[in-house]
C-alpha positions in Angstrom: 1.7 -15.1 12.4 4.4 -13.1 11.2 4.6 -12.4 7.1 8.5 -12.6 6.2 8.0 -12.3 2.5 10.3 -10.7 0.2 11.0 -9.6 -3.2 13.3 -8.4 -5.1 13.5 -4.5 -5.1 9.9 -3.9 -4.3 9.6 -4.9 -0.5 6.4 -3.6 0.8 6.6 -6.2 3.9 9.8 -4.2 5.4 8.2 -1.2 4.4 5.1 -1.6 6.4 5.3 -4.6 8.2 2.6 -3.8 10.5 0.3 -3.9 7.5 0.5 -7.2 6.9 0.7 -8.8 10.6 -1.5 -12.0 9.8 -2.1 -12.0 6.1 -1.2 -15.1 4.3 1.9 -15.2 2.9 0.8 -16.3 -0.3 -2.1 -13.3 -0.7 0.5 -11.1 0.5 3.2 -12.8 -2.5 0.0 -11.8 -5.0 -0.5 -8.1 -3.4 3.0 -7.2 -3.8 2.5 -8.8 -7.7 0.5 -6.5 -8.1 1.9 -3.6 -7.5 5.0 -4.6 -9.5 4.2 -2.7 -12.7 4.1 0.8 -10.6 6.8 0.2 -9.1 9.2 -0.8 -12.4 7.9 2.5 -13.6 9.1 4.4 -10.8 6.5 4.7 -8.4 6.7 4.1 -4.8 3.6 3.5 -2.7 2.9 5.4 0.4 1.8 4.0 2.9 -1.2 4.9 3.3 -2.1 3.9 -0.8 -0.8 0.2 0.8 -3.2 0.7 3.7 -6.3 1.5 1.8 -6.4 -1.1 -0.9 -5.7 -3.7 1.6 -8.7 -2.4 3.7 -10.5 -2.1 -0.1 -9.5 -5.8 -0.6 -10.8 -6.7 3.0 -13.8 -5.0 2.5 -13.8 -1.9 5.4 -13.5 0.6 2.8 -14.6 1.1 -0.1 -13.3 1.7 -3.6 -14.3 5.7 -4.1 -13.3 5.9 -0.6 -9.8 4.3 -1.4 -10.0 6.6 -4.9 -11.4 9.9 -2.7 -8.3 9.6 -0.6 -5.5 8.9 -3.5 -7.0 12.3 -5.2 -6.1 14.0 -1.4 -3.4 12.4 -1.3 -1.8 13.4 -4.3 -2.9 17.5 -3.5 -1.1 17.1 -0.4 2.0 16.4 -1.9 1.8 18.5 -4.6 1.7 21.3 -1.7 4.2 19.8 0.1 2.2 19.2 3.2 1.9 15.6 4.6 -0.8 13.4 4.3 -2.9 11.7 7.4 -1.4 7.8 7.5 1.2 8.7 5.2 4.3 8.9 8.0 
């Protein structure tokens, strides 16, 4: 089942579609809710940040995992290198 949700301004589906290839629409409606309030204040999430708290919210990673990651994450870009997932 393909997820076709959208929202205004913040549209994580046609960022990563792939991501949410058989999700139901409305858990996908409540992930995108939540990452609202990042967004407004400017952030945008990579995808890999998508990726890893959808797999923490699945259960196949865990949440220091997820954290472990965002800290790497964050050091690659402040070197300007690329991060793993992140294309």
């Amino acid at each position: 089942m393909s997820v076709t949700t959208q929202k205004p301004g913040l549209d994580l589906v046609g960022m990563y579609p792939d991501l949410f290839e058989g999700l139901d629409p409305e858990y996908v409606e409540g992930f995108i809710s939540d990452w609202g309030n990042q967004w407004l204040e400017g952030w945008v999430p990579s995808r890999g940040a998508v990726a890893d708290s959808l797999a923490v919210e699945a259960g196949t990673m865990t949440p220091e995992e997820a954290g472990w990651r965002a800290v790497e994450r964050g050091r690659a870009r402040r070197a300007g290198l690329p991060y793993p997932g992140d294309e």
